[in-house]
C-alpha angles and dihedrals in degrees: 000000000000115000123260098250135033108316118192128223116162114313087331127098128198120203118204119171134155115237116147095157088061116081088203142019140199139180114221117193118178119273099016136078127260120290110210111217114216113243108247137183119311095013105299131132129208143184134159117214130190135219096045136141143197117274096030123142129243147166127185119234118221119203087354095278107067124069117200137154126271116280083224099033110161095200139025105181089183098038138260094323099046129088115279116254126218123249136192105215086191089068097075113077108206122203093198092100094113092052112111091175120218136301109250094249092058095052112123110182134217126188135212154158116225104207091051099041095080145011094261095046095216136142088231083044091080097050091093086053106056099085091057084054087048094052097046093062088269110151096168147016115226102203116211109244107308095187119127108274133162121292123350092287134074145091087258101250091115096063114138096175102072094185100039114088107226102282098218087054097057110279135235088324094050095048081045091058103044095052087046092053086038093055092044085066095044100259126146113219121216125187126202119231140199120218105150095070152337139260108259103232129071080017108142097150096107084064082061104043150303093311093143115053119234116233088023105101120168118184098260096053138297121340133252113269103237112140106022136077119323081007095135086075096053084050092058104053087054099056102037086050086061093042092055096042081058099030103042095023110028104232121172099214159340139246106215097220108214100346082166078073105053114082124199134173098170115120096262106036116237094249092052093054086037083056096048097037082061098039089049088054093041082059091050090047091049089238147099109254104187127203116203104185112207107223127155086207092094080222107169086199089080093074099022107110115256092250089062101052097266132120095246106229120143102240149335140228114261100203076177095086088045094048102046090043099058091041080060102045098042106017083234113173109175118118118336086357089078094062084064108084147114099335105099082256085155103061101039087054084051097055104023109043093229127057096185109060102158105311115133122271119217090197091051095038090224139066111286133199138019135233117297118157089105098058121106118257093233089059091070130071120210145198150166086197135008139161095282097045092058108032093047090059107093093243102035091243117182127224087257100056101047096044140040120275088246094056090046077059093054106051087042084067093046091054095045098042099042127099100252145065120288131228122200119192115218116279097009085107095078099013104269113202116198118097124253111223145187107261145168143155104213109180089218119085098204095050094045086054074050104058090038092057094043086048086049094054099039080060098053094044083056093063094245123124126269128269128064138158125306095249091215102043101110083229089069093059097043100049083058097061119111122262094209089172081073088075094071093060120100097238087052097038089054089052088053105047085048088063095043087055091048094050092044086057092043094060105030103044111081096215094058138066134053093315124098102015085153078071102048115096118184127189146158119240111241090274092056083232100102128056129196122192107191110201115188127187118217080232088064103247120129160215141189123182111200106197130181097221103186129057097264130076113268135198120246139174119223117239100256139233112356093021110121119198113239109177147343132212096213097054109130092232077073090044089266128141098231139241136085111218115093098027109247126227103292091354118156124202116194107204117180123174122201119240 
C-alpha cells in the first residue's frame, strides 16, 4: 500500500492522498503544470511523476479550482497556509543504530516546549543542553506537540499538519537532528500528539473528506471521525502518522493529548489500533516505542492489555498526585482543587496510582475513577508541575513562586519516591522562574479575539479573577522562555543537585522506582500532618520516607534501630536549616534499612 503523502523514489515522486469528497485531483508542483492523479479504490487518488527533487513546492487542486496543501505533508516550509515541500526521508544518515531505548519502568520524563527552551526556539537548539539532562537522571524528553500549527508561536495544540514538524523550528531536518543527538547520549524522545481534533486555521481537510465527526464536539473544535461514515480513512491517517514518527524519525513514544476527548464506538477502539500500530514498529526497529495517553477519567482500560479487555496503551497520566499535592502545598480551592480535601487523597495517589476510584466529584458532577492498586508503577505518570498546571493558571506560575522553598523540597521527594513515572517540567530542575504562559500567534484576527475570549472565560470558570495576557502578544511568549543562567545560582544549583540526588537514588536504590508498587503502603499519621510512604524490594531492602506534609513543625519519631538516614530535605547542601526532629514545615526524611 503506497503512503499517504509524497513519497520520494529517485528522481520520481508518487502522490497518494484520500479524498473521497473531491470529484478530481491534481497535484500541482511549481513550475510545472498540473498533474492529474487517477481515482483509485476507497477514495484515494494516485499518480507517480518523474524529474523531481527534494525541496520542491506543491499544492494539490480540488475540483480543479481550489489549491491546498497536502492532508500528509511532510513539510511546510511557509507555514500552514503555504504549499507542501518534498522531502527525501533517505538523505539523512543517522548514527542511532546501536540504541535499544528504555524499558517502560526507567523512563524518567522531561518536558518541554521547544520553542520556549531556548533563545532560538529550535528543535537542534537543545542539543547543547542534553548532557546536563543526562546528568540530572534524565532518561527522555517528552516535546510538546511539533506538529505544523499557525505562526511561529503556540503550545502546539493547534497543529493541522500531522506529518510536518513545525517549519520555524526547524522542520523535518531539525526534529531529525535532535532524536539522533538524543539517542547518542542515551535519551529516549516522546512526542505528544493530538488525535481528538485539529487546530482551526490552515485547516482544508473537510474539502478532502469526513475527517471531523458530526455530533462529536471537544472544547477545542470538532472531533476526530472514528467511528462514523468514510471514517476508515481518518483511521488511517492516524495510524500511519504514528507508524512514520517511529518509523522515519525514530522516535521512542507518544503522549496521547486529551484521549478523554476521542470517542469511538468501532470494534477495536482507535487507541487501541493507534497502541499496537507504535508498539509493531517499536518490534521491527528492535526497540521498545511507549504510548502514555493523558485522560482526567482515572480509566484503568487505558493500560490493561488488549486480551484483557483493556485499550493497551503503556501508561497514563495520574493528574491525582498533582492535585492532591498542591492542595496540600497552597490550600488552594478553586476548580478540581476543591475535590481535594480532607479525604487521605494523597496517600492513596501515592500508593495506589488513582485518587479518584469511583468516589463522587463534586467538580465533574459525577463518580470519577476506577481501581487501580493493582496496577503496575510503571502504568502512572506523575507530576508536581507539567505544561497544562502552569499554563492554565491565568498568569503561567510556576510551583516555586507560588511555595516555600521547603515545600518545592518536599514535593520533589513525593515525585521521586513514589511508585510511579515521573514527569519533570522544564526548568523545574533548578527553579526556573519565569511563567509559562498560554500563548499563540493565529494569523487570523478574528480567530486569535476568539481564543482570548475563550481563555478569558476558561479562567473565570475556573474561579480565578479576571485578567490575564493577551495569548498572541509576542510578550506572552517571551516571558515564558527559559533563564538557564539561573541554574548557576546558588539558590538554583542547590535545587539541581537536589534532583539529581533524588533521581540517583531513584534509580540506584532497590526499594525505589517504578518497580513494586504491590509493596508500597502510604498513609497519613492521625493528625493528617505527617505522611509515611513505606517502599519495600522483593529482595527485602527498604525504605521509608517520613514527610511533614503541612506548613508547621511536627513531631516525629525516627524509625528506630537499622534504619540509615539517606537524605533531608532540610540539609543545608539543598538550602535547608538543618535538623530532623521535630520535622520541620515541609521538611522530608528519607529512611532505608538493609535486608
Amino acid at each position: 500500500m503506497t503512503a499517504l503523502g509524497a513519497s520520494l523514489v529517485g528522481d520520481s515522486v508518487t502522490f497518494s492522498v484520500w479524498a473521497p469528497r473531491c470529484r478530481t485531483v491534481d497535484a500541482v508542483l511549481e513550475g510545472r503544470a498540473p498533474a492529474p492523479l487517477g481515482p483509485g479504490r476507497d477514495g484515494l487518488f494516485e499518480a507517480t511523476l518523474g524529474g523531481v527533487e527534494p525541496g520542491a513546492r506543491y499544492r494539490y487542486r480540488l475540483d480543479g479550482a481550489r489549491e491546498r496543501p497536502d492532508p500528509a505533508s511532510r513539510w511546510q516550509p511557509a507555514g500552514v497556509h503555504g504549499p507542501s515541500a518534498l522531502v527525501d526521508p533517505r538523505r539523512f544518515v543517522w548514527t542511532d543504530a546501536d540504541f535499544r531505548g528504555h524499558a517502560l519502568a526507567d523512563l524518567v520524563l522531561y518536558e518541554l516546549h521547544v520553542g520556549a527552551f531556548t533563545p532560538l526556539g529550535t528543535f537542534e537548539a537543545i542539543v547543547p543542553h542534553l548532557a546536563a539532562l543526562v546528568d540530572l537522571g534524565v532518561t527522555a524528553l517528552e516535546l510538546m506537540p511539533v506538529a505544523e500549527f499557525p505562526g511561529s508561536r503556540n503550545w502546539g495544540y493547534d497543529g493541522v499538519h500531522l506529518f510536518a514538524p513545525q517549519s520555524t523550528y526547524g522542520g523535518p531536518r531539525g526534529l531529525r537532528r535532535l532524536v539522533d543527538a538524543c539517542h547518542a547520549r542515551g535519551l529516549s524522545v516522546l512526542l505528544d500528539v493530538v488525535y481528538n481534533h485539529l487546530g482551526p486555521e490552515g485547516n482544508s481537510l473537510a474539502e478532502y473528506g469526513p475527517y471531523a465527526r458530526d455530533g462529536h464536539p471537544t472544547r477545542w473544535g470538532p472531533g476526530l471521525n472514528f467511528d462514523g461514515e468514510g471514517s476508515a480513512g481518518v483511521r488511517r491517517h492516524v495510524v500511519e502518522n504514528v507508524r512514520y514518527w517511529v518509523r522515519e524519525f525514530h522516535v521512542d513514544g507518544f503522549r496521547l493529548d486529551a484521549v478523554h476527548a476521542i470517542r469511538d464506538t468501532s470494534p477495536v477502539h482507535i487507541l487501541a489500533e493507534l497502541a499496537g500500530a507504535a508498539h509493531a514498529e517499536g518490534a521491527r526497529a528492535g526497540r521498545p516505542v511507549h504510548v502514555v495517553a493523558e485522560s482526567h477519567d482515572n480509566d484503568r482500560r487505558l493500560v490493561v492489555p488488549v486480551a484483557a479487555g483493556g485499550l493497551g496503551l503503556d501508561a497514563v497520566w495520574s493528574d491525582d498526585f498533582h492535585h492532591a499535592l498542591h492542595r496540600r502545598l497552597t490550600d488552594e480551592r478553586a476548580g478540581y482543587y476543591g475535590d481535594f480535601g480532607e479525604a487521605p487523597w494523597l496517600p492513596r495517589a501515592l500508593a495506589e496510582g488513582f485518587a479518584f476510584q469511583g468516589e463522587p466529584s463534586a467538580y465533574w458532577g459525577r463518580p470519577r475513577g476506577t481501581p487501580s492498586a493493582d496496577l503496575p508503577a510503571e502504568r502512572f505518570v506523575i507530576a508536581v508541575q507539567n505544561h497544562d498546571q502552569a499554563g492554565n493558571r491565568p498568569h503561567g506560575e510556576r510551583l516555586g513562586t507560588l511555595v516555600a522553598p521547603a515545600a518545592v523540597r518536599l514535593a520533589v521527594a513525593l515525585l521521586c519516591a513514589a511508585p510511579a513515572l515521573p514527569l519533570l517540567f522544564m526548568g523545574e530542575e533548578y527553579g526556573e522562574t519565569a511563567p509559562f504562559q498560554f500563548f499563540a500567534s493565529f494569523l487570523d484576527p478574528a480567530l486569535a479575539q476568539a481564543v482570548r475570549r475563550g481563555r478569558a472565560e476558561d479562567v473565570q470558570r475556573f474561579g480565578w479573577p479576571p485578567g490575564i495576557p493577551d495569548p498572541d502578544a509576542p510578550g506572552t511568549f517571551v516571558a515564558s522562555r527559559l533563564n538557564h543562567g539561573l541554574a548557576a545560582a546558588p539558590r538554583h544549583r542547590a535545587l539541581r543537585e537536589y534532583y539529581r540526588r533524588w533521581l540517583a537514588l531513584r534509580r540506584a536504590h532497590p526499594a525505589l522506582g517504578a518497580r513494586g508498587k504491590a509493596l508500597a503502603q502510604a498513609a497519613l499519621d492521625a493528625g493528617g500532618h505527617v505522611l509515611t510512604l513505606d517502599r519495600r524490594a522483593p529482595s527485602g531492602e527498604e525504605a521509608r520516607l517520613v514527610a511533614n506534609v503541612t506548613g508547621a513543625p511536627r513531631p516525629a519519631a525516627p524509625p528506630g534501630a537499622g534504619w540509615r538516614l539517606l537524605l533531608d530535605s532540610e540539609d543545608p547542601r539543598w538550602g535547608g536549616a538543618g535538623g530532623a526532629a521535630p520535622l520541620a514545615p515541609w521538611q522530608a526524611l528519607l529512611w532505608e534499612r538493609a535486608r
